[in-house]
C-alpha atoms as one frame of an Amber mdcrd trajectory, in Angstrom:
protein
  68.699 -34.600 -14.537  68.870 -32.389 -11.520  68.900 -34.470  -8.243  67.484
 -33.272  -4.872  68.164 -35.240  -1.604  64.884 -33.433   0.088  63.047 -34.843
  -2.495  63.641 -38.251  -1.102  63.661 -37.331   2.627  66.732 -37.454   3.059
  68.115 -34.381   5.370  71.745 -35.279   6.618  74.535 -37.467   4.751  76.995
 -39.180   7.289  79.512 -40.755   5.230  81.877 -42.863   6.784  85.404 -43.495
   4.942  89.037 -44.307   6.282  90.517 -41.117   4.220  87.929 -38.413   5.992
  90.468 -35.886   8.160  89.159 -35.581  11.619  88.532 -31.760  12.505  89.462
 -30.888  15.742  89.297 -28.095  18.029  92.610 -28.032  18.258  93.903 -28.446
  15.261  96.212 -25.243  14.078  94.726 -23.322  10.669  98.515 -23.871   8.863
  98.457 -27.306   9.169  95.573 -26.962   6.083  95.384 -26.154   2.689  96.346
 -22.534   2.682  93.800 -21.834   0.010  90.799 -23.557   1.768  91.673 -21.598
   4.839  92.236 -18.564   2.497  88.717 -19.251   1.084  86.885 -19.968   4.467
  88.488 -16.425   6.533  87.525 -14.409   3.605  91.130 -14.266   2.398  92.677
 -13.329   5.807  94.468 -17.205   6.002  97.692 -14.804   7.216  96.148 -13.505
   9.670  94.790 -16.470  11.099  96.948 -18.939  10.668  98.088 -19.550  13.977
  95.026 -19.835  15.695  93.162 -22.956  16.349  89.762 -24.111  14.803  88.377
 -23.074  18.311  90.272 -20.346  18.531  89.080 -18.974  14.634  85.330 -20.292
  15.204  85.512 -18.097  18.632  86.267 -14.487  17.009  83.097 -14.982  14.172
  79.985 -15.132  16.474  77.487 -17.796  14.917  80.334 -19.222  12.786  80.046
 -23.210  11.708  83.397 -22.671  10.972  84.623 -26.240  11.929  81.813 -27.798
   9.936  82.699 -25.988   6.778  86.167 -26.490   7.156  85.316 -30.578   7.535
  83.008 -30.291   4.036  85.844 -28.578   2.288  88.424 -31.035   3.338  86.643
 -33.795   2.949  84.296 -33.287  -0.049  86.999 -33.945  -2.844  87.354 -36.637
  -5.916  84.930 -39.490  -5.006  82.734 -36.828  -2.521  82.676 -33.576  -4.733
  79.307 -34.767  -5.594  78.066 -33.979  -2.272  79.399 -30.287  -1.711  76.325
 -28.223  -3.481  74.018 -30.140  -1.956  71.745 -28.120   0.643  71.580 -30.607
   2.917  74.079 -31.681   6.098  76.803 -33.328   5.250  78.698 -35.119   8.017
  82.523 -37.009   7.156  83.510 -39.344   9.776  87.000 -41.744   9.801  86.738
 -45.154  10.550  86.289 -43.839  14.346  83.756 -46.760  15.878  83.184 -44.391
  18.998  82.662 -40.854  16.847  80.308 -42.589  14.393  78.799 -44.359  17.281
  78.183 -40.844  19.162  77.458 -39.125  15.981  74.498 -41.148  15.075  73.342
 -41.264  18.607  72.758 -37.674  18.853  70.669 -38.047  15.874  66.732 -36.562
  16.995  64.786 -39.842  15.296  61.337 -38.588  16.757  60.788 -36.518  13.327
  60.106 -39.296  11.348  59.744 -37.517   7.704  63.713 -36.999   8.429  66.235
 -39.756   6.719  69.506 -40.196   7.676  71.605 -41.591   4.498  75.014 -43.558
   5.860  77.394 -43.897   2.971  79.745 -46.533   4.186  83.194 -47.203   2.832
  83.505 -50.931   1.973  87.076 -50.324   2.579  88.728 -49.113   5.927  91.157
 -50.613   6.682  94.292 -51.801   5.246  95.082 -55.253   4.099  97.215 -57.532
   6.210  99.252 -59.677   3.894  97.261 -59.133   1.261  94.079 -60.453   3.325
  91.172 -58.078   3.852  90.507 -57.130   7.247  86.839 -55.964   8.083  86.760
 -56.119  12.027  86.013 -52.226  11.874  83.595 -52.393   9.268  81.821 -55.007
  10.487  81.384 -53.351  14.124  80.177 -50.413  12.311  77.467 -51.969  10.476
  76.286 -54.178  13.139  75.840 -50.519  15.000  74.186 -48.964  12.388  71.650
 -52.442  12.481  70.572 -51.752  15.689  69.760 -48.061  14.514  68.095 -48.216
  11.532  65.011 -47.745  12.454  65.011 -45.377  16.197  67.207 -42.958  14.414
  65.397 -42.906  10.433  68.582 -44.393   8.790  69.246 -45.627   5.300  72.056
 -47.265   4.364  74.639 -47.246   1.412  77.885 -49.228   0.642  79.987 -46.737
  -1.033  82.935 -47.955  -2.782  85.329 -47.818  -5.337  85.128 -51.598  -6.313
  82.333 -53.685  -8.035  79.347 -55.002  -6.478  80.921 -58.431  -5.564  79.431
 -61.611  -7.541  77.838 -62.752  -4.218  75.155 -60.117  -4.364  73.682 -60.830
  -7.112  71.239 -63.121  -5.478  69.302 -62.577  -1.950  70.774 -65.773  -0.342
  74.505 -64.614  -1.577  73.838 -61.299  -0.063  72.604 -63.275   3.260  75.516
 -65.420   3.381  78.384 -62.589   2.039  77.113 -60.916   5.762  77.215 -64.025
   7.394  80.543 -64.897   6.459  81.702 -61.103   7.472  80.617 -62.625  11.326
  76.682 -61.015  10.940  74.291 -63.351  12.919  72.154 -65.388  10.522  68.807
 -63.047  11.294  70.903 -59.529  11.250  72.189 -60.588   7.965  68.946 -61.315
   6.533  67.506 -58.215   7.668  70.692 -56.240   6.301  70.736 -57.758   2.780
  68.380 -55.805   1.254  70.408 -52.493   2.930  73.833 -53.773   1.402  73.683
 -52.452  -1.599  76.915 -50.981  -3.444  77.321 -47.739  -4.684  79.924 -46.845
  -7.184  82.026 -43.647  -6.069  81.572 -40.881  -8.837  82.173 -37.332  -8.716
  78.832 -36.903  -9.644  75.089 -38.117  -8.888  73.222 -40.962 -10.954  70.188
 -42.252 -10.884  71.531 -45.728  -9.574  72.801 -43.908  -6.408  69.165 -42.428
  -5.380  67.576 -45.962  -7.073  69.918 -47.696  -4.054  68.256 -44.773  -2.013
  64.668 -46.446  -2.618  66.469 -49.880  -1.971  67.151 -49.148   1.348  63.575
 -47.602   1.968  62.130 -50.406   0.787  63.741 -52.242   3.118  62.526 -50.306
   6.314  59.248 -50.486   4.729  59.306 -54.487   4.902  60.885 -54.872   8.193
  57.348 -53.815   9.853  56.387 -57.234   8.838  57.855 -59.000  11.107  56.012
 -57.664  13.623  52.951 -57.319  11.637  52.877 -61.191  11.183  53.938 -61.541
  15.080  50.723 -59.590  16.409  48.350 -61.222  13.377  49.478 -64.690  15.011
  48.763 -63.357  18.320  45.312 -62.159  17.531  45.089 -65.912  15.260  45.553
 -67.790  18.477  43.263 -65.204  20.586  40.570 -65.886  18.216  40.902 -69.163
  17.616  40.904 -69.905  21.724  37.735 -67.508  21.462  36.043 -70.269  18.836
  37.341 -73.056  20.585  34.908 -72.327  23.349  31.961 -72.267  21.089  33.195
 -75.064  18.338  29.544 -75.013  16.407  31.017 -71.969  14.788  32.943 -74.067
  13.035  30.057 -76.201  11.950  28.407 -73.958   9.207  31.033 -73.488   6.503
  32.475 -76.973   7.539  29.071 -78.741   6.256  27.539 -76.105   3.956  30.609
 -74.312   2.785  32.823 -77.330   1.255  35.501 -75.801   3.794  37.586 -77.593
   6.388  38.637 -76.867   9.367  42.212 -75.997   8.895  41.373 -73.589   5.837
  38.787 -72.051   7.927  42.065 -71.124  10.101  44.151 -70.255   7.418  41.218
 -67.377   6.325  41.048 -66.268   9.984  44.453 -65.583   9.903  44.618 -63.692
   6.705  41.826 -61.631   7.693  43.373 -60.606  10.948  46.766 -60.010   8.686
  44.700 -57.368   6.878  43.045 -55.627   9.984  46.459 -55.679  11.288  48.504
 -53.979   8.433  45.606 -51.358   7.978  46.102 -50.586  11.470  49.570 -50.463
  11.488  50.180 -48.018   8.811  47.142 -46.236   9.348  48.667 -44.966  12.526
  50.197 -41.597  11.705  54.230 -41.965  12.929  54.366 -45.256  10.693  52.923
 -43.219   7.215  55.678 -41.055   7.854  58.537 -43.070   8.676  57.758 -46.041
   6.580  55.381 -45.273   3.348  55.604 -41.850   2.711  59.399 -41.974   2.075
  59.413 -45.176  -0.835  55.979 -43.067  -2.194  57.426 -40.073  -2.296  61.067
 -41.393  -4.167  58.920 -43.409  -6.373  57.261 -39.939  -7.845  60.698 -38.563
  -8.486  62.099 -41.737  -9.733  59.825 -42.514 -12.670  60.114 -38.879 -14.087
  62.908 -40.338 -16.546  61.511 -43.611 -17.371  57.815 -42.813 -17.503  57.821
 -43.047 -21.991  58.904 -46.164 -21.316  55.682 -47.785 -20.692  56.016 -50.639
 -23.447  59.384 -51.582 -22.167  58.568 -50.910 -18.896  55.841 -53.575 -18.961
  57.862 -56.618 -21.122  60.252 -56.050 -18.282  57.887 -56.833 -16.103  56.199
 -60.068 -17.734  59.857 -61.365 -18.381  60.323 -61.274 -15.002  57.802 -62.475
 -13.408  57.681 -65.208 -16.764  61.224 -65.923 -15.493  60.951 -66.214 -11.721
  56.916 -67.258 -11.059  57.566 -70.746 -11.813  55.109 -72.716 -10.142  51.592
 -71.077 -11.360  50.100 -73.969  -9.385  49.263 -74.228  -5.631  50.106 -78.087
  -4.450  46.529 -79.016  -2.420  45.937 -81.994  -0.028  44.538 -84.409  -1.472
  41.298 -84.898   0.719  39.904 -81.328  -0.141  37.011 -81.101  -2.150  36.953
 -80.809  -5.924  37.036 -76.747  -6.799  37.209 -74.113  -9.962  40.519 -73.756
 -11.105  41.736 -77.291  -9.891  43.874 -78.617 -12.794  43.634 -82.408 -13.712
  46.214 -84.290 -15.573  44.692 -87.223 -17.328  47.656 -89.353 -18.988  49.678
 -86.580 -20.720  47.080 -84.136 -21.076  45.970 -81.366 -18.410  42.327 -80.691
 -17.772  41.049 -77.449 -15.764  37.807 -77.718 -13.709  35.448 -74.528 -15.209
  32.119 -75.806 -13.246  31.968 -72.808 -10.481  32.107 -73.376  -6.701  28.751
 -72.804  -5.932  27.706 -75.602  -7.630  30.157 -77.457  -6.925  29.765 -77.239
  -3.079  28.395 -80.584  -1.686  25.891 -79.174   1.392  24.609 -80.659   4.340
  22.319 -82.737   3.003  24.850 -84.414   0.722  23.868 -82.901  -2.844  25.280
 -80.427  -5.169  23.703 -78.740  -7.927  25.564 -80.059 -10.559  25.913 -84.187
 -11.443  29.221 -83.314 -13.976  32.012 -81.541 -13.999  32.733 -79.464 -16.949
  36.633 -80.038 -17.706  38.975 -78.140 -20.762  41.746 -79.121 -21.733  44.948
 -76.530 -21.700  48.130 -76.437 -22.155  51.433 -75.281 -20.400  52.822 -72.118
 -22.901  56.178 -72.066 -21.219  59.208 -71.466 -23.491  63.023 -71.932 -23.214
  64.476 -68.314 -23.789  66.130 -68.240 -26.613  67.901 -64.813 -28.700  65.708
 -65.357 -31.583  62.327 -65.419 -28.817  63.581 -62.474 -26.966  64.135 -60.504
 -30.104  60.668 -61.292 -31.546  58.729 -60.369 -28.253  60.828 -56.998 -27.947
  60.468 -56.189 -31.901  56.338 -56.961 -31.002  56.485 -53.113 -28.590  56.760
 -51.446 -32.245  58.980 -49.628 -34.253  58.355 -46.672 -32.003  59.790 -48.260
 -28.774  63.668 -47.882 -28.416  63.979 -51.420 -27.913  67.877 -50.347 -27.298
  67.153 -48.739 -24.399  70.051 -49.213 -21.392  67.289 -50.665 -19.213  66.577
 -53.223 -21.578  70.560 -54.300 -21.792  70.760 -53.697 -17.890  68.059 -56.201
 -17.535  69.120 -58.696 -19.526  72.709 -58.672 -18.533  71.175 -59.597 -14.633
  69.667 -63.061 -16.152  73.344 -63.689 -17.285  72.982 -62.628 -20.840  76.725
 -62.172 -22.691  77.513 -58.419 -24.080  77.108 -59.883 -27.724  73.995 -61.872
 -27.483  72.702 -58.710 -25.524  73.271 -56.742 -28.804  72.241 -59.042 -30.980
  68.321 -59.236 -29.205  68.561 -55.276 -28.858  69.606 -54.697 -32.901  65.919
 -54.336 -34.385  68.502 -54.588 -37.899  70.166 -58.649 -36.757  68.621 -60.587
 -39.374  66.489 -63.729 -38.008  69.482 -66.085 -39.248  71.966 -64.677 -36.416
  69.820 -64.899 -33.511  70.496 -67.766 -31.686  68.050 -70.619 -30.645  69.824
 -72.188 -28.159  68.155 -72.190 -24.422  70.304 -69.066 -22.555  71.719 -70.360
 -18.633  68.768 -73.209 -18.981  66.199 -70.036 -18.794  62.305 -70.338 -19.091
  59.870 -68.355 -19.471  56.645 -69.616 -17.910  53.685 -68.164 -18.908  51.289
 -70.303 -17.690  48.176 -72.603 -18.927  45.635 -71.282 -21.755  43.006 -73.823
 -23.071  43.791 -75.603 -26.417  43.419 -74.621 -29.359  40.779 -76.742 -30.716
  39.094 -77.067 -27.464  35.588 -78.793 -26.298  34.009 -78.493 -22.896  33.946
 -82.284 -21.853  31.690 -83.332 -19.212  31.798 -86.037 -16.728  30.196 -87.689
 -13.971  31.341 -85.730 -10.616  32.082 -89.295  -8.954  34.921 -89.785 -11.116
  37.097 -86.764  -9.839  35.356 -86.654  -6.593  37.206 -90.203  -6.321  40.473
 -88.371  -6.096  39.914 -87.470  -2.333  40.002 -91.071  -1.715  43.223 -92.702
  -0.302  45.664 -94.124  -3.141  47.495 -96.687  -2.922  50.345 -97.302  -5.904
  49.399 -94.953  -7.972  46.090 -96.450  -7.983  42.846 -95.076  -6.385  40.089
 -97.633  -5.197  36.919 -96.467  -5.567  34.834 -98.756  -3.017  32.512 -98.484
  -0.497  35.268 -99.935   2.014  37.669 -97.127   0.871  35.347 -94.216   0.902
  34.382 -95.540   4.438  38.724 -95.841   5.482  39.340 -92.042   3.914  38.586
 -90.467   7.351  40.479 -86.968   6.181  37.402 -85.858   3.889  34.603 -83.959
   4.992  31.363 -85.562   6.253  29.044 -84.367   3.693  31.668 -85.318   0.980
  31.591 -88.706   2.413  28.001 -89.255   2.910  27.523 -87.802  -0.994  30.399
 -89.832  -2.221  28.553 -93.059  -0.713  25.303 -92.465  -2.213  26.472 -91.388
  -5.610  28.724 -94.990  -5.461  25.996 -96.845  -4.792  23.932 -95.118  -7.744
  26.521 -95.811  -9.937  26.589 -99.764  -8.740  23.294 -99.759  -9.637  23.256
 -97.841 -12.157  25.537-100.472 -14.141  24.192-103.444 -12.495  25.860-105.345
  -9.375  26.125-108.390 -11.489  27.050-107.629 -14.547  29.669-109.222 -16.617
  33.163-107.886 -16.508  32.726-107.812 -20.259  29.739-105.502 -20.138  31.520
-103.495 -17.063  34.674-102.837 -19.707  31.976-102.072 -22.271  30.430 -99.489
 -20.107  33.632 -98.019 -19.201  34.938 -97.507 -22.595  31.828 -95.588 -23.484
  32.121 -92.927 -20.036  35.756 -92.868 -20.871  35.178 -92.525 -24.445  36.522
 -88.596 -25.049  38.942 -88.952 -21.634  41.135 -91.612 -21.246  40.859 -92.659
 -17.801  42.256 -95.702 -17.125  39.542 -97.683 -15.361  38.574-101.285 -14.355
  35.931-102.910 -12.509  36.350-104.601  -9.408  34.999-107.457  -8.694  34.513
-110.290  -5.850  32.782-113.665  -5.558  29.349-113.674  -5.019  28.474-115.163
  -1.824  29.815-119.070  -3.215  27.578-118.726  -6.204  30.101-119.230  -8.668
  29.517-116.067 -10.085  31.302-112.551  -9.925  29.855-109.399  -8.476  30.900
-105.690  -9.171  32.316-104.305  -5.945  34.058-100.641  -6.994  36.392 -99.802
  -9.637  40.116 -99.024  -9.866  41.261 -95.429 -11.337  44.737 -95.087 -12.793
  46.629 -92.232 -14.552  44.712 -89.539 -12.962  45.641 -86.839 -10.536  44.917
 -83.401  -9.508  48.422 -82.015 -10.337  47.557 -78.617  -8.429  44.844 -75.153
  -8.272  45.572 -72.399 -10.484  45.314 -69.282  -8.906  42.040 -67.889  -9.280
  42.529 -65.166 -11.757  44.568 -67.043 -14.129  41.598 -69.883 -14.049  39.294
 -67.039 -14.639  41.164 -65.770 -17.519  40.769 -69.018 -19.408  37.178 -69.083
 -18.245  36.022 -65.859 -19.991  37.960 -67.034 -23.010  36.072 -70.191 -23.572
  32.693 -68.091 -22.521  33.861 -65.581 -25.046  34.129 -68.200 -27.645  31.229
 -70.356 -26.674  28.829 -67.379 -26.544  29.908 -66.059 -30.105  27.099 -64.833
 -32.436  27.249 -65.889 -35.577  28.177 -63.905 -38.783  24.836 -64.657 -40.555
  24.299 -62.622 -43.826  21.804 -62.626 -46.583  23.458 -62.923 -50.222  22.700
 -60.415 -52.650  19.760 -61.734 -55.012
């Protein structure tokens, strides 16, 4: 494939490297190659060769003489790659002060303009066999605080392997702090530092490290982004704070408190604020424009690769989105998607939230919650999983393909189990089912297979706002009455609906007809539950006071399109028509 550094923005090449001759004016034409001179004067190196480069560069009028001496000097072995390009190509020593000028008198005001610095990882030499960095280190701390006035990118060119530290973010973030970076440069510079192998020709990994590094100027907006949406948080929020009945509506009608009416504020103004900010035109250009643009050329070669490109995709995210629930406090309000765990088993909440919102007046629509159970699908990655899910793509996908091995080899997978999961021919018998590096793939909840929509009295979850104490929550007037965190129409609802329920199975009842009751709510869901019960005002007898709740919690809230997944697949299922047909008479 035929690479073009325009087509990724980039316009000059400064590469930095300890073996780069330093062209100066005064330099004498003999002291070079006779053949490059020979080849630069046209074949007149005799003539010339006791002149200076000023001297020579003096006599042709318009002549870049002492650049195109530099690029034929310089651009050998490692850097021949670079010659036919049509773009500038700069080659500086390990000179702090010349790469410091030379970057300096870059114009950065043209933001469509890139500036790619290939840095050496090596210049200079060891001392005792101990690395010294002092020079690279000043160097990239300069080029830091230039990245983004002068439109720079950023490559680590080198003839070593990418050390074992960057294989991770935080190794990356501590490699640079160890080299003497401050904690926040080298957090900011880790997604820059990536290594580049040094080839005599172009590869695709060199301009995929290309898009690295834009990436990264892309994301660094963001801090500021989320500095002015906190600004304009706190502006707003002073703004309501003068007028606090604005609060009031979705607080009693909405089933929303306070602090995630702040959190939505904020995420609004995040949105206004990144529109705005890359709206403006200078930011398109300097920022989006470039990763868009490299992306078009990038996935010319891989675009057939849809199939793979996509299990890529799920096994990564099935490999690194772990936690597919969001942890919530326990005094917010019952909601769709909130996931239950009742014993052993898991229970997701499929009544929607606008009947489920308890309003001003203290109702909802609904008296039950409609529960399902699911199930965690997660699986330990195994060879003999891996092989099935790529042999799934078809016969027609190249399940072979480098990308795939590439991929595989980053979670730590050994050369030979790599070929066994890529080898559509390795019979099932040698694939391994051992878990690989303790790896698993979590694909999240789906309802059970033989599941039923179960239905219970709201009270019983709604409970789970209430404070706990050992595991064990106290459902009581005294308790709902202590549990000061949960909103006032929850609490008002929660007290009517308890004394309902008092009444509903009789104040003095027997604690043997109080068990028999709760066996039959519990029947299908096996809460554990028991009756509480006090003396009755020195009558000798017992009356029914609240009830204890025990192996019950809400574990979590799935996000809200992977609860609405499993909701249209039990609506799918529930709604079925079915396959009635007349027999033949």
């Amino acid at each position: 494939m035929i690479y073009n550094f325009k087509d990724y923005g980039v316009s000059t090449i400064i590469a930095i490297d300890d073996s780069f001759r330093e062209i100066n004016d005064d330099d004498v034409l003999l002291d070079f190659p006779d053949e490059i001179i020979d080849y630069l004067t046209d074949g007149r190196s005799g003539i010339f060769s006791e002149y200076t480069v000023k001297e020579y560069s003096e006599t042709e009028e318009g002549s870049d003489f002492k650049y195109n001496l530099s690029i034929e000097i310089n651009t050998q072995d490692k850097y021949s790659c670079f010659k036919s390009t049509d773009i500038t190509f700069k080659a500086i020593g390990a000179n702090l002060e010349l790469i410091k000028e030379t970057i300096e008198s870059i114009d950065g005001t043209d933001k469509s303009r890139k500036h790619l610095i290939l840095l050496d990882r090596t210049l200079q030499e060891d001392a005792g066999g101990v690395r010294i960095d002092n020079i690279f280190v000043d160097i990239l701390k300069f080029i830091h605080s230039k990245l983004r006035e002068k439109n720079l990118l950023l490559l680590i060119y080198s003839n070593d392997d990418t050390p074992e530290e960057l294989n991770s973010f935080e190794g990356a973030r501590d490699y640079l702090i160890k080299l003497g970076l401050l904690s926040n440069t080298a957090e900011q510079l880790a997604l820059h530092f990536n290594y580049v192998k040094k080839n005599e020709e172009l590869s695709a990994d060199f301009f995929d490290n290309i898009l690295k590094s834009q990436k990264a100027n892309y994301i660094s907006e963001y801090k500021n982004i989320f500095e002015e949406s906190y600004s304009k948080l706190t502006e707003r929020l002073w703004q309501l704070n003068q007028n606090q009945v604005l609060f009031y509506y979705d607080y009693i009608n909405e089933g929303q408190h306070v602090d995630s009416i702040i959190y939505e504020i904020f995420l609004t103004k995040f949105k206004q604020v990144y529109s705005d900010t890359f709206n403006k035109e200078n930011k398109h250009e300097e920022l989006i424009n470039p990763i868009r643009r490299s992306m078009q050329q990038r996935v010319q070669s891989v675009q057939e690769k849809s199939p793979i490109l996509r299990f890529l995709k799920e096994l990564d995210l099935g490999l690194t989105f772990n936690d597919r629930l969001r942890k919530i406090s326990a005094s917010t309000d019952i909601a769709f998607g909130d996931v239950i765990k009742i014993g052993t088993k898991k229970y997701l909440i499929v009544s929607q939230d606008c009947d489920l919102t308890i309003r001003d007046d203290g109702n909802r629509k609904l008296s039950y919650f409609q529960l399902v159970e699911i199930e965690d699908t997660s699986e330990m990655v195994t060879e003999k999983l891996l092989s099935k899910k790529l042999k799934n793509l078809g016969s027609n996908v190249d399940i072979g393909d480098p990308i795939v091995k590439e991929a595989l080899k980053r979670y730590g997978f050994s050369p030979d189990s790599i070929n066994r999961v890529v080898n559509s021919q390795t019979p099932k018998a040698n694939l391994g089912t051992d878990q690989i590096n303790e790896l698993v793939l979590y694909n999240g909840f789906k309802e059970t297979k033989d599941f039923k929509i179960h239905l219970i009295d709201c009270i019983w979850l709604d409970a789970l706002l209430l404070k706990a104490s050992d595991n064990r929550i106290r459902l009581s007037e005294q308790n709902i009455s202590d549990s000061h965190e949960i909103r006032y129409a929850t609490r008002n609802y929660l007290k009517n609906k308890f004394k309902k329920l008092i009444d509903r199975i009789g104040e003095d009842s027997s604690q043997d007809v109080v068990n028999k009751m709760i066996e039959y709510i519990f029947e299908d869901i096996a809460i554990e539950c028991k009756g509480i019960f006090s003396d009755n005002e020195g009558t000798g007898k017992t009356k029914l006071t609240g009830f204890t709740l025990e192996n019950i919690e809400r574990i979590g809230r799935l996000d809200r399109l992977d609860a609405m997944k499993i909701f249209k697949s039990i609506v799918d299922h529930e709604g079925r028509i079915p396959d009635i047909r007349i027999p033949l008479i």
